[in-house]
Backbone as CSV, one residue per row, in Angstrom:
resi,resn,N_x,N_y,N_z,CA_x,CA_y,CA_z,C_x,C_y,C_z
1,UNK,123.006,105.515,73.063,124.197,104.850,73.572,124.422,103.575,72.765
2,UNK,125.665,103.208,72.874,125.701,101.807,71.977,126.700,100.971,72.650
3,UNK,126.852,100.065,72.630,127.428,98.465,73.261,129.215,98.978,73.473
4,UNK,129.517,99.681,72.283,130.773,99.912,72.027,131.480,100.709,73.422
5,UNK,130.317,101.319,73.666,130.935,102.347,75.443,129.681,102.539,76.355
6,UNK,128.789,101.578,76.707,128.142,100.833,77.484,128.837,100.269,78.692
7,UNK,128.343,100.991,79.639,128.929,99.664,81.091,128.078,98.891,81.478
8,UNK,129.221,97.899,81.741,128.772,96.642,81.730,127.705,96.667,82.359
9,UNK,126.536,95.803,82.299,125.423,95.247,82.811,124.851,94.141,84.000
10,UNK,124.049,94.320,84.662,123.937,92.963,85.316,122.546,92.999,85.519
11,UNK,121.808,92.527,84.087,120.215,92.912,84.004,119.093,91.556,84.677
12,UNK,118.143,91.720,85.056,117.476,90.851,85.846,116.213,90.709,84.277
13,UNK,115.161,89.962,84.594,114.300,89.961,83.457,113.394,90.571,83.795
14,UNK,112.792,91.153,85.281,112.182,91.710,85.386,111.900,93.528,84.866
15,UNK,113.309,93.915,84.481,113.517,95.086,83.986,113.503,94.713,82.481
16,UNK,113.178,93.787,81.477,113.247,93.575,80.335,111.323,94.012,79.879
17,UNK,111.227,94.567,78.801,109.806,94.900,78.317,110.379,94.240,76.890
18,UNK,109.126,93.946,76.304,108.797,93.612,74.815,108.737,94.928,74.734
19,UNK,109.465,95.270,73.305,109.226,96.478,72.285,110.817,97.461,72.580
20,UNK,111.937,96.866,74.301,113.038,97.508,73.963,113.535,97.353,73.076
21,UNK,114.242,98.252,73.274,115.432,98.332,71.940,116.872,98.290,72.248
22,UNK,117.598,97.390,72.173,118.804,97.423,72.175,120.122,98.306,71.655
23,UNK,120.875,98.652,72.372,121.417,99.302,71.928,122.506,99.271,70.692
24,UNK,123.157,100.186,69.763,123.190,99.441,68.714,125.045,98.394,68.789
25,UNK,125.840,97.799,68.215,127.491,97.757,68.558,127.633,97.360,66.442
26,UNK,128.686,98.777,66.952,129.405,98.607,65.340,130.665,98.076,65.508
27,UNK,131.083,97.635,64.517,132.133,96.912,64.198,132.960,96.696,62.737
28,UNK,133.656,97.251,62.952,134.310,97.412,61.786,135.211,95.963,61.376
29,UNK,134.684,95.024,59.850,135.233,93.864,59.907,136.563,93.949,59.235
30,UNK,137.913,93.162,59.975,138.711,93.425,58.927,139.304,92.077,58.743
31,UNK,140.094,91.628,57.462,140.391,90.566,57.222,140.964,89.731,58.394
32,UNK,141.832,90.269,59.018,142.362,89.311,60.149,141.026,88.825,61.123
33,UNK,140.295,89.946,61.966,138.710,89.652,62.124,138.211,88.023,61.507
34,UNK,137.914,87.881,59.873,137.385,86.922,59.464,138.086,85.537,59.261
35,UNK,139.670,85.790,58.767,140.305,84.974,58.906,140.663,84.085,60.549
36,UNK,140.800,85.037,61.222,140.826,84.420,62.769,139.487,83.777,63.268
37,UNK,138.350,84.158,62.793,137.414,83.704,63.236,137.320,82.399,62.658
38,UNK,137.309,82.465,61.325,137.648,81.111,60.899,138.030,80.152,61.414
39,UNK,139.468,80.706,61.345,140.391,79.560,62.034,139.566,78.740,63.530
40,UNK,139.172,79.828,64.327,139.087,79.622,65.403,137.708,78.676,65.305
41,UNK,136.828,78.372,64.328,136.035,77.659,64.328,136.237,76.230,63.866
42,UNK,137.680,76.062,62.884,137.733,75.270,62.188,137.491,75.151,60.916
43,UNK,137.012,76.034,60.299,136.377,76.528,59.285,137.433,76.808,57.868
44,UNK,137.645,75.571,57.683,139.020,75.664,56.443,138.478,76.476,55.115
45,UNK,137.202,76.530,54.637,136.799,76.650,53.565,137.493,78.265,52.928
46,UNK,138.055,78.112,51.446,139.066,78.937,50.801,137.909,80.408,51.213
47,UNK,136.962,80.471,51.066,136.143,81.786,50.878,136.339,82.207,51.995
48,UNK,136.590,81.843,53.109,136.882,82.560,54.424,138.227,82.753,54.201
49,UNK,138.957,82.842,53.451,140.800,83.247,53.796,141.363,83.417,52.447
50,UNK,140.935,83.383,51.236,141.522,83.122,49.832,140.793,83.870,49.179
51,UNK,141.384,85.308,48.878,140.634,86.489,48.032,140.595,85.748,46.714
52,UNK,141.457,85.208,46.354,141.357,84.919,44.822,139.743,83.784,44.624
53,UNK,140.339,83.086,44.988,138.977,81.845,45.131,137.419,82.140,45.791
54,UNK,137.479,83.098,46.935,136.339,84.234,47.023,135.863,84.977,45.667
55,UNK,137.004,85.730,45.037,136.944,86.140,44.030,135.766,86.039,43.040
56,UNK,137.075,84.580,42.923,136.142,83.787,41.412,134.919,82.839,41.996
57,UNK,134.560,83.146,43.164,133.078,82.394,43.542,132.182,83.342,43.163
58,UNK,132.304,84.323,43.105,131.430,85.508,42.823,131.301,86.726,44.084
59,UNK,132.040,86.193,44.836,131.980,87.384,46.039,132.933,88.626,46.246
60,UNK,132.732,89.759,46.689,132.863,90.490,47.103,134.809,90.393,47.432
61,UNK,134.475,89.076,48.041,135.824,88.867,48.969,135.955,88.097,49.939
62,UNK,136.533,87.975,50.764,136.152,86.455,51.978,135.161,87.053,52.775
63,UNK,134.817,85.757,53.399,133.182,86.052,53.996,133.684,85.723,55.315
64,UNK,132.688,86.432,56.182,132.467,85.734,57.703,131.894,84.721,57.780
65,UNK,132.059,83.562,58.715,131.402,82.697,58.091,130.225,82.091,59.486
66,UNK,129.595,80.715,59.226,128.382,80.855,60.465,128.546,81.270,61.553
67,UNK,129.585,79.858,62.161,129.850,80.226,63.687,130.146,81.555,64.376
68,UNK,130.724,82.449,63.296,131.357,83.471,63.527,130.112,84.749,63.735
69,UNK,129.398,84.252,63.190,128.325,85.373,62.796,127.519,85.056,64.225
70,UNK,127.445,83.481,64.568,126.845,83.526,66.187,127.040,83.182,66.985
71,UNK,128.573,83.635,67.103,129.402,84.196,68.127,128.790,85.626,67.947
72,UNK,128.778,86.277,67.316,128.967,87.496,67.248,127.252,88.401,67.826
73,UNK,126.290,87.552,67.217,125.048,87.735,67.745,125.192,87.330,69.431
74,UNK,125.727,86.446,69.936,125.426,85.926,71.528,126.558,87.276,72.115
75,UNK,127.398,87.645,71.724,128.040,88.500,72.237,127.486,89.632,72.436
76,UNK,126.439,90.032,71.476,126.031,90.967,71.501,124.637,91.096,72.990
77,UNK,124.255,89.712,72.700,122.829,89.703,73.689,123.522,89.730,75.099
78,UNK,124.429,88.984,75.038,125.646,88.840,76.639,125.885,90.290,77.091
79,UNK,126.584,91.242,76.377,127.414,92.086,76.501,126.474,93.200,77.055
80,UNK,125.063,93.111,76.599,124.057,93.605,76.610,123.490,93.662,77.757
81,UNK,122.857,92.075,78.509,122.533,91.652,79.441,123.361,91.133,80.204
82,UNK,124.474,91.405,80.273,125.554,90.855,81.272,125.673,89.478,81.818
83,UNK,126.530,88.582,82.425,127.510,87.603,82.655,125.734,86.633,83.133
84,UNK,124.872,87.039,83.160,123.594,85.756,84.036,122.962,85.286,83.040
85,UNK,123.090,86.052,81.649,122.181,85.376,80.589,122.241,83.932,80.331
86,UNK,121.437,83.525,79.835,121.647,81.692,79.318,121.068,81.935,78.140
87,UNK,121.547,81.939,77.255,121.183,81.371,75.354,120.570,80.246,75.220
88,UNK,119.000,80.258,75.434,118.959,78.816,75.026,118.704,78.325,73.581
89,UNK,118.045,79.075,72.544,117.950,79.106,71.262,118.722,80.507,70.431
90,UNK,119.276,80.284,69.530,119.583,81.113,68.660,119.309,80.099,67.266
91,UNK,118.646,81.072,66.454,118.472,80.638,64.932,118.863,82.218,63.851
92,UNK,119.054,81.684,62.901,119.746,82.577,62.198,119.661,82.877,60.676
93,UNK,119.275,83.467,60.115,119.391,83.719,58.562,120.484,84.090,57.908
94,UNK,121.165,83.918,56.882,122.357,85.022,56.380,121.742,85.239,55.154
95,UNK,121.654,86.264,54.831,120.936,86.597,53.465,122.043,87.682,52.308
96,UNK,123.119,87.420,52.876,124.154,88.014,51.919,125.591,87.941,52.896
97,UNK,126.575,88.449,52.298,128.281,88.437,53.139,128.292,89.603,53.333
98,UNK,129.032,89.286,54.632,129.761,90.021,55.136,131.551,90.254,55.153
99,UNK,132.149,91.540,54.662,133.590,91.006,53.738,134.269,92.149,54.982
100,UNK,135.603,92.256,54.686,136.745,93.173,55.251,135.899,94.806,54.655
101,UNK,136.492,95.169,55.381,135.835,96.566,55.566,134.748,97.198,55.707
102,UNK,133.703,96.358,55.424,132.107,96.090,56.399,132.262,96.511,57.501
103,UNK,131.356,98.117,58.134,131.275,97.783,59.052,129.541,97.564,59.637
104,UNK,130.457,96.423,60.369,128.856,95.818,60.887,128.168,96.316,61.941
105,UNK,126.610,96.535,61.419,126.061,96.706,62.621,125.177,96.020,63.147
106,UNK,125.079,96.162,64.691,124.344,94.947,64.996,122.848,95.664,65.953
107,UNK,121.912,94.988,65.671,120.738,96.054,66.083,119.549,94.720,66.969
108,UNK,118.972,95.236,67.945,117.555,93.892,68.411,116.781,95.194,68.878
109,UNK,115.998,94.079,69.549,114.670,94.251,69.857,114.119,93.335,70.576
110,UNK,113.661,93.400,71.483,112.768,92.246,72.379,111.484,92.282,72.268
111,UNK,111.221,90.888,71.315,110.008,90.752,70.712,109.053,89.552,71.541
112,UNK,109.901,89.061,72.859,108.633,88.436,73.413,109.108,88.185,74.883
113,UNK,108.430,87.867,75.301,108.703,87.273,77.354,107.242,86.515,77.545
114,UNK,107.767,85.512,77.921,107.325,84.845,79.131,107.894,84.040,80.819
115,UNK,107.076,83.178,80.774,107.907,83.633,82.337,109.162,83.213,82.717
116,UNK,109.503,82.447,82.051,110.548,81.694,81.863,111.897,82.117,80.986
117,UNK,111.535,82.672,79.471,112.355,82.955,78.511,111.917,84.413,78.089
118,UNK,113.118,84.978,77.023,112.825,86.216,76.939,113.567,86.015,75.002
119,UNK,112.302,86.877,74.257,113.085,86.412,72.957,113.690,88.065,71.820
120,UNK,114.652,87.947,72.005,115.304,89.127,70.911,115.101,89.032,69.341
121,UNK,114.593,89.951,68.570,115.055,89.986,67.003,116.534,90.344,67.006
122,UNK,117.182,89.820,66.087,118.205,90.685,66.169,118.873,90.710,64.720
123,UNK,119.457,91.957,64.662,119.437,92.118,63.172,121.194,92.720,62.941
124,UNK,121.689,91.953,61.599,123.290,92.855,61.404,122.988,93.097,60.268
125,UNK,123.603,94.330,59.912,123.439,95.516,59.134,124.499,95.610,58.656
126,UNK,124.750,95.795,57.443,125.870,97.282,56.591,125.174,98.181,55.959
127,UNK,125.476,99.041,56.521,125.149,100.446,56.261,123.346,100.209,56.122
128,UNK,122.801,100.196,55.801,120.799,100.111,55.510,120.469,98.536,54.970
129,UNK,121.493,97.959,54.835,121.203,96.694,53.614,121.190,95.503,54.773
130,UNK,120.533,94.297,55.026,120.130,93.805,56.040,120.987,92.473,55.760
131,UNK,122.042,92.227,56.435,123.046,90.985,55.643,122.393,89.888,56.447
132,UNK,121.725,89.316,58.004,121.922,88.241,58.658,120.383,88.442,59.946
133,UNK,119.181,87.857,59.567,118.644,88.130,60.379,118.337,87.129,61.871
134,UNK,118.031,87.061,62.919,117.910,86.138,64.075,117.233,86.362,64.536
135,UNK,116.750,84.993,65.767,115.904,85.484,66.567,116.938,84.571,67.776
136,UNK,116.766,84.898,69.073,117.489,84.462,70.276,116.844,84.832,71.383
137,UNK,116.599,83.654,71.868,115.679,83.098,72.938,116.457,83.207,74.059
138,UNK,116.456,83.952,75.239,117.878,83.726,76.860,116.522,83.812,77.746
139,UNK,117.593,83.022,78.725,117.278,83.460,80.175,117.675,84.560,81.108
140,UNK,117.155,85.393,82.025,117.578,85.489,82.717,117.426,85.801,84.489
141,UNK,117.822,85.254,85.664,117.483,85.460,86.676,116.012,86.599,87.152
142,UNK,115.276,86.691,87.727,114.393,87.349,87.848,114.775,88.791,88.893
C-alpha cells in the first residue's frame, strides 16, 4: 500500500515497532510543484524558477529547494501517522536535485523508540538513485 491511497490514520506509539516500514508516497515533481514551493517559502533564488540560469549552473534544471524538501518529508511522517504527531527534530541531507519531471519517491523506516520519542530514516528517491537522506524524530500519544 502506499500514502497516495492510504486512509487516513490516527496511530498511537504504542502500535509503532523499530524495523516498520513505511509505506511508500510517489510524486510526480512538476515545475509549477517547485516554483510554488519556492515562492511559498520565500525562496527567490534563480535555480528554483529560471531554467536558463539553472541551466548554466550546471543543473539539470530548477531544483526543489530546502524548505520544500521538509515540508515534504513532515508530510510524509504526518500523513502517515495522522493529525497527533509532533516533529520534534528533523535533519536532512540533499545529496543531489530534484528537477520537473522527477518522480519522487519517498520511503522510511523506524529506526528507534523510546519512551518518549520515536525516530524515522527517511529516504527520497528517483527511480534507485538516493537524492535527500533524513532522520525525524516525532511524538506520539501513547
Amino acid at each position: 500500500m502506499t500514502l497516495n491511497n492510504m486512509e487516513a490514520c490516527n496511530m498511537v506509539a504504542n502500535s509503532i515497532h523499530i524495523g516498520t516500514r513505511l509505506p511508500e508516497l510517489r510524486v510526480t515533481m512538476s515545475a509549477q510543484k517547485i516554483i510554488s514551493a519556492a515562492a511559498a517559502t520565500r525562496d527567490w533564488q534563480p535555480i528554483h524558477h529560471d531554467y536558463e540560469i539553472a541551466s548554466k549552473s550546471g543543473l539539470r534544471g530548477i531544483i526543489l529547494n530546502a524548505p520544500s524538501q521538509a515540508g515534504w518529508i513532515s508530510k510524509y511522517i504526518t500523513d502517515w501517522t495522522g493529525p497527533h504527531a509532533r516533529i520534534k527534530r528533523l535533519a536532512f541531507k540533499m545529496k543531489d536535485s530534484i528537477c520537473p519531471g522527477d518522480e519522487l519517491i519517498i520511503k522510511g523506516e523506524i529506526i528507534g523508540k523510546t519512551d518518549d520519542f520515536i525516530t524515522a530514516e527517511v529516504s527520497l528517491l528517483v527511480g534507485d538513485k538516493l537524492k535527500t537522506s533524513a532522520e525525524v524524530c516525532f511524538s506520539l500519544p501513547a
